[in-house]
N, CA, C and O of each residue as an XYZ file, in Angstrom:
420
protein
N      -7.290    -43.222     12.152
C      -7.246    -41.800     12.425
C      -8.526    -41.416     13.149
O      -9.589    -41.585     12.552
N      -8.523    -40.858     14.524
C      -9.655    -40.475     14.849
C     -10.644    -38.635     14.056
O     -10.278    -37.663     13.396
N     -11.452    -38.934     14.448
C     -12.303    -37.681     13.988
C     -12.421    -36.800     14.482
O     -12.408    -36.775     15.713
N     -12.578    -35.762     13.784
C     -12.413    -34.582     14.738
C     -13.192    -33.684     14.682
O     -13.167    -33.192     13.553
N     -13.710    -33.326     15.166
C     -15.118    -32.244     15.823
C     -14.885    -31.064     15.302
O     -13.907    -30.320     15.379
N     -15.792    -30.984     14.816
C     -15.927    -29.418     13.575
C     -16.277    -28.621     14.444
O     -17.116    -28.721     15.340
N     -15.109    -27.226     13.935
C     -15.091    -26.056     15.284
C     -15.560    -25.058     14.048
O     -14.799    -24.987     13.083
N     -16.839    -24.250     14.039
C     -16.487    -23.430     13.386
C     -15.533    -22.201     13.557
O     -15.455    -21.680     14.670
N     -14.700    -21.643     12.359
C     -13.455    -20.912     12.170
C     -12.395    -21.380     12.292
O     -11.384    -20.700     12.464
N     -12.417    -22.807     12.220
C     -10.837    -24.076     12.419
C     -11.105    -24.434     11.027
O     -12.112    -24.960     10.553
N      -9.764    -23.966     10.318
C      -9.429    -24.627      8.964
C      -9.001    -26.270      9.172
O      -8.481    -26.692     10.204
N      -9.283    -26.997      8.138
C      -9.444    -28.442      7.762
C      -8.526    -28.650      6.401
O      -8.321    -27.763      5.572
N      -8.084    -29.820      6.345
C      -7.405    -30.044      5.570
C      -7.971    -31.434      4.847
O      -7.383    -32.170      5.640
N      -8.578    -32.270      4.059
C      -8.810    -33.352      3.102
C      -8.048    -33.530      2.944
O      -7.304    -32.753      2.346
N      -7.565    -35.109      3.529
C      -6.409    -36.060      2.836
C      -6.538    -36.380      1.643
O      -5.584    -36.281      0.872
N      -8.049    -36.944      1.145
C      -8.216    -37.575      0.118
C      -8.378    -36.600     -1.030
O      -7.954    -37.004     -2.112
N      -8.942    -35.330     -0.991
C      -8.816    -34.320     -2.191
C      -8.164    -33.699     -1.740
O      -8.910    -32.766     -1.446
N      -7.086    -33.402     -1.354
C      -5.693    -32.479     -1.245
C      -6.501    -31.559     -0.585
O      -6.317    -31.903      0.583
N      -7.322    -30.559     -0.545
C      -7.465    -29.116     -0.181
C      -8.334    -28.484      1.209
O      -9.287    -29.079      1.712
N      -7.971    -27.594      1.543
C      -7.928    -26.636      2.318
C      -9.533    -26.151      2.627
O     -10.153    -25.964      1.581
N     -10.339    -25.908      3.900
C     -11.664    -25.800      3.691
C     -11.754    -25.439      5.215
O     -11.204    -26.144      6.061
N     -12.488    -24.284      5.539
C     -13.060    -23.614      6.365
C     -14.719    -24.110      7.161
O     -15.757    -24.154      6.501
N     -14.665    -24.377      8.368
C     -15.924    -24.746      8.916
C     -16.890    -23.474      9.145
O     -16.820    -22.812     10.180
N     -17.598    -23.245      8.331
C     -18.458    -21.893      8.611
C     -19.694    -22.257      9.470
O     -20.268    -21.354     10.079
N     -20.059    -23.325      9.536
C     -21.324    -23.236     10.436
C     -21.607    -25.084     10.933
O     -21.150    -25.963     10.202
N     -22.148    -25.335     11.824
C     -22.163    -26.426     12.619
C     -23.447    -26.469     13.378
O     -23.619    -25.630     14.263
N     -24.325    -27.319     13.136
C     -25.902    -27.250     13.670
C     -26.042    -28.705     14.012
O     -26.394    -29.532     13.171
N     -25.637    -29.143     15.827
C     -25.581    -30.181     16.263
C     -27.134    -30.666     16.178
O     -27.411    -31.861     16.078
N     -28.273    -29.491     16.232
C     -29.920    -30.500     16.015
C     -29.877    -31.195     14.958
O     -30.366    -32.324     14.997
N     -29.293    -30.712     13.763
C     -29.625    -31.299     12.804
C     -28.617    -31.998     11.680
O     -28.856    -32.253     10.500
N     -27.262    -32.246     12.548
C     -26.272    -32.898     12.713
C     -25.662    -32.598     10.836
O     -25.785    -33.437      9.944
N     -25.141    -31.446     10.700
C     -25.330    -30.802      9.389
C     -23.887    -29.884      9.557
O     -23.912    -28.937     10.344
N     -22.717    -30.168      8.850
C     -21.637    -28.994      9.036
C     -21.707    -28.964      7.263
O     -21.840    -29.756      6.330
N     -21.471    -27.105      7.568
C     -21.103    -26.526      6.231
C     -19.917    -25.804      6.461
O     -19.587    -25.184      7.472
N     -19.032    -26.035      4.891
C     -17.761    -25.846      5.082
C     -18.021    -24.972      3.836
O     -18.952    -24.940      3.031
N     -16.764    -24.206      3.972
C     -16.375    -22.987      2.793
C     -14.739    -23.169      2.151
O     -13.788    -22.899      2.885
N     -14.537    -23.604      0.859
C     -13.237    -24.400      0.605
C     -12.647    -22.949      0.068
O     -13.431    -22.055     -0.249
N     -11.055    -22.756     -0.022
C     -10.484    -21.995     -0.469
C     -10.647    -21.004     -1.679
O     -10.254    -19.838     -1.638
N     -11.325    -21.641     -2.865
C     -11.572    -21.196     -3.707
C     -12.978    -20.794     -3.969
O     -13.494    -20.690     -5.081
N     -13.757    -20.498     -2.363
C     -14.908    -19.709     -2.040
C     -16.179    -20.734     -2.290
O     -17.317    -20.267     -2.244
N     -15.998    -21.948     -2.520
C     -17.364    -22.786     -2.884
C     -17.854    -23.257     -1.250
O     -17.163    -23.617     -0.297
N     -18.968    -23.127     -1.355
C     -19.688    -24.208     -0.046
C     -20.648    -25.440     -0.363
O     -21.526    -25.642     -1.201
N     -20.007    -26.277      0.833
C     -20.393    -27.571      1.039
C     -20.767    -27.700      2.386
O     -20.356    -27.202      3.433
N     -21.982    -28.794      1.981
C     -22.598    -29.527      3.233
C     -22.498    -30.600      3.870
O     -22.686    -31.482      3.032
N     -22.290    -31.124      4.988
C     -22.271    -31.835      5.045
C     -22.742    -32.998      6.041
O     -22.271    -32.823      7.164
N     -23.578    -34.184      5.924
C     -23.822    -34.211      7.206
C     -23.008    -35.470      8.496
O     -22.098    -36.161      8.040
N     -23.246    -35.593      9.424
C     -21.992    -35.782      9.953
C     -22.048    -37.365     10.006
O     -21.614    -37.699     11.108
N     -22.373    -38.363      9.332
C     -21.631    -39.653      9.062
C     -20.859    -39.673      7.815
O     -20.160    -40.642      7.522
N     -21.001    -38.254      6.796
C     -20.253    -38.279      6.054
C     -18.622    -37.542      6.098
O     -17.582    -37.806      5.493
N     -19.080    -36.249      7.380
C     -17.517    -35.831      7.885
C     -17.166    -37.151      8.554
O     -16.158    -37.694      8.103
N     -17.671    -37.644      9.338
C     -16.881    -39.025     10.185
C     -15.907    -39.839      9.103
O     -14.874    -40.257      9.627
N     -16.069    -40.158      7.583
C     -15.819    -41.095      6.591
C     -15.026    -40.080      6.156
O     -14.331    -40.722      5.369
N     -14.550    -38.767      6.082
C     -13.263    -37.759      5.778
C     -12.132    -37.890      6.340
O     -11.993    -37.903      7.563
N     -10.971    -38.029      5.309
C     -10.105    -38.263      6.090
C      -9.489    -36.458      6.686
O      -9.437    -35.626      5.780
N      -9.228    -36.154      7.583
C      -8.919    -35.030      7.689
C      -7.997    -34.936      8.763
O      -7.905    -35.755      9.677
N      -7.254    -33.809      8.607
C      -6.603    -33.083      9.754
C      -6.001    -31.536      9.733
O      -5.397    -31.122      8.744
N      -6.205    -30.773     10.836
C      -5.811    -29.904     11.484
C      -5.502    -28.822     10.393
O      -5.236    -29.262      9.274
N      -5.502    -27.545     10.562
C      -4.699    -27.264      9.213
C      -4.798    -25.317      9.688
O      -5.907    -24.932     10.059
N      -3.780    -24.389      9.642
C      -4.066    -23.575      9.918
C      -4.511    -22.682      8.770
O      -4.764    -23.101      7.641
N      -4.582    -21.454      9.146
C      -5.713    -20.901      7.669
C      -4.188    -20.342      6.459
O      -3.035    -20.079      6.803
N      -4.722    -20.325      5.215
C      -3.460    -20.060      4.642
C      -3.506    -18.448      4.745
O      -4.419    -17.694      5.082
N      -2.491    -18.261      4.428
C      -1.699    -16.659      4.270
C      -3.095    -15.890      3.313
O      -3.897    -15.105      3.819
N      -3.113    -16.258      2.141
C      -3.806    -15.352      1.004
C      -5.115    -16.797      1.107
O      -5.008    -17.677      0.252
N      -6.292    -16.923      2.196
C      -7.330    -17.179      2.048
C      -8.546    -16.827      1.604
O      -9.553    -17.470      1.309
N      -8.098    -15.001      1.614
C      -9.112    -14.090      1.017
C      -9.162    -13.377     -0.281
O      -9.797    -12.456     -0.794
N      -8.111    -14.295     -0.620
C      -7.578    -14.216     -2.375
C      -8.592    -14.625     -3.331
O      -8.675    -14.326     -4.522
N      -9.418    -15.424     -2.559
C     -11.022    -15.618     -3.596
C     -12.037    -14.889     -3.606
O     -12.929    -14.890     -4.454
N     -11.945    -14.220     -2.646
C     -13.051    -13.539     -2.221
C     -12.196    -12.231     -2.792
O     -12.893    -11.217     -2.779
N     -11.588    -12.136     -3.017
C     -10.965    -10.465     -3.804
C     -11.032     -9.579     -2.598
O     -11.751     -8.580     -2.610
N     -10.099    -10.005     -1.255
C     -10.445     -8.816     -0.688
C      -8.667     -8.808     -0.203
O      -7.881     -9.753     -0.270
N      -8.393     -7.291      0.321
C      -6.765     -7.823      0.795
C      -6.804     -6.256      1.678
O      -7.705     -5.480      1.360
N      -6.121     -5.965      2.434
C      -6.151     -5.391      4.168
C      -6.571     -3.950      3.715
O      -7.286     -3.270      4.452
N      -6.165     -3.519      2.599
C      -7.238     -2.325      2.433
C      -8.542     -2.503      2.310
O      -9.188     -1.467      2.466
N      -9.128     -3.421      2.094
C     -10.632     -3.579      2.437
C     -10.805     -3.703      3.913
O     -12.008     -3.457      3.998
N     -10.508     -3.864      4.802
C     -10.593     -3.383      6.161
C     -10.858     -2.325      6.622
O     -10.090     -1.424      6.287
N     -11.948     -1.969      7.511
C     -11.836     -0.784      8.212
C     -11.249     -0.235      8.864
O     -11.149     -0.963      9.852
N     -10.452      1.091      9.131
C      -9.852      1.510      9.965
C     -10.838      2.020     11.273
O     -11.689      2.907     11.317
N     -10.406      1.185     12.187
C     -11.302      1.597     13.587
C     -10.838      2.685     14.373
O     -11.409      3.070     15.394
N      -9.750      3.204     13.875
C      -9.482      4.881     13.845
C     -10.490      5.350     13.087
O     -11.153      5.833     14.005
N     -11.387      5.679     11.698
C     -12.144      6.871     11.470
C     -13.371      6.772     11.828
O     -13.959      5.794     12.290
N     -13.736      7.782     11.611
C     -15.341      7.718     11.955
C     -16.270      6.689     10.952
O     -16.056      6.412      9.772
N     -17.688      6.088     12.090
C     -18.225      5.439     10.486
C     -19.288      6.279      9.982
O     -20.335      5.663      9.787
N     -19.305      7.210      9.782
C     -20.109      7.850      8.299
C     -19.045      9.087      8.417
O     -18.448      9.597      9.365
N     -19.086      9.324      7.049
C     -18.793     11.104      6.011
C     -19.040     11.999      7.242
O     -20.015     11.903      7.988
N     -17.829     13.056      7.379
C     -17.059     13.999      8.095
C     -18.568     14.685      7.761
O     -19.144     14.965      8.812
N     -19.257     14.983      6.691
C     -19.930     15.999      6.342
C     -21.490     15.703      6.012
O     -22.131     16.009      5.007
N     -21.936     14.936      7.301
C     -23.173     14.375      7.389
C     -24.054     15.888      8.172
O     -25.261     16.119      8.105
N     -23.165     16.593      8.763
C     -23.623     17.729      8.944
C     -24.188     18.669      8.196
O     -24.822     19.659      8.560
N     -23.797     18.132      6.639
C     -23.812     19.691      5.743
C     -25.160     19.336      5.362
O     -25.252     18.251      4.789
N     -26.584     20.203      5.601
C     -27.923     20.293      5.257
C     -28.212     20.142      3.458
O     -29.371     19.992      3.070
N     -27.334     20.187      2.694
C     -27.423     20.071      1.293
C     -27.361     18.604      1.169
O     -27.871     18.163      0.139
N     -26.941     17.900      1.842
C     -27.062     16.458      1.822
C     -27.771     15.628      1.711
O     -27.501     14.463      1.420
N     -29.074     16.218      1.982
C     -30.571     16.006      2.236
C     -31.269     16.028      1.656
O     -32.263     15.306      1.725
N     -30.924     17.338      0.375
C     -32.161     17.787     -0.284
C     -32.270     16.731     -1.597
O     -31.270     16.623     -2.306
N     -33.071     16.215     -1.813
C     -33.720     15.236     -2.726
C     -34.210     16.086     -3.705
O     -34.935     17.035     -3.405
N     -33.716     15.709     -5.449
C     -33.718     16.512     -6.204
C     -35.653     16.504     -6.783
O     -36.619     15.866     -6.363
N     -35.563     17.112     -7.437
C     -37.392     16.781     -8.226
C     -37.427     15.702     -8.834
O     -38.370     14.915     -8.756
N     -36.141     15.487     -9.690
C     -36.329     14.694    -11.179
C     -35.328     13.682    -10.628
O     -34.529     14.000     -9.747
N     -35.381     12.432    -11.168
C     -34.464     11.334    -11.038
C     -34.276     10.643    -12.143
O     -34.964      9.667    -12.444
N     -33.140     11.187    -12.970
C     -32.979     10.882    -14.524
C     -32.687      9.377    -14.160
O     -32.402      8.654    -13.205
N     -32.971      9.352    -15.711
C     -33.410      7.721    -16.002
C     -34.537      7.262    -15.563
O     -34.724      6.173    -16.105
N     -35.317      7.503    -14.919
C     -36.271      7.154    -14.149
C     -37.577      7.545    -14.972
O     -37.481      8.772    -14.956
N     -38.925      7.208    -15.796
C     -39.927      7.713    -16.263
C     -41.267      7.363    -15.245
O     -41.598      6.296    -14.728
N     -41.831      8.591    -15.188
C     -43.180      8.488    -14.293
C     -43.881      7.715    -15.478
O     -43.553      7.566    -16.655
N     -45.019      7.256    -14.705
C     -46.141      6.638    -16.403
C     -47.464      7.146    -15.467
O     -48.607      7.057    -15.915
């Protein structure tokens, strides 16, 4: 099986441990890929040890962001504005005297 050149944002697939793993970063000086596996852990790795992986191709799964607890309502809508409608209102500003919980010494 030939090897295949770590792209970061190209999902990977491990023959030998079954699972699914994301290339997040790739630093040819120092011949070093780190991967991010499905269930949000990262690994390093450096590259005579990806060469000895058996791997192939793999597209990203459906619910990848199922570890990370996030799902399309955490997205921004690039329809609204990005700050509060009411950054205008001058009461917004005023910083109170006291900041409970807080003790001067």
């Amino acid at each position: 099986m030939k090897m295949l050149a770590p792209v970061i944002g190209r999902w990977y697939k491990d023959l030998q441990a079954g699972a699914l793993f994301e290339v997040i970063d790739w630093d040819p000086s120092s011949l070093t890929i780190e991967t991010q596996y499905l269930d949000g852990e990262v690994s390093e790795y450096d590259l005579d040890a990806w060469r000895e992986m058996l791997l192939q191709r793999a597209e990203a799964p459906e619910d990848w962001r199922t570890a990370f607890e996030l799902d399309d309502e955490d997205l921004l809508d690039p329809d609204l504005p990005m700050h509060p409608q009411d950054w205008g209102n001058p009461l917004n500003f005023i910083e109170p005297d006291t900041m409970y919980g807080v003790e001067e010494y």
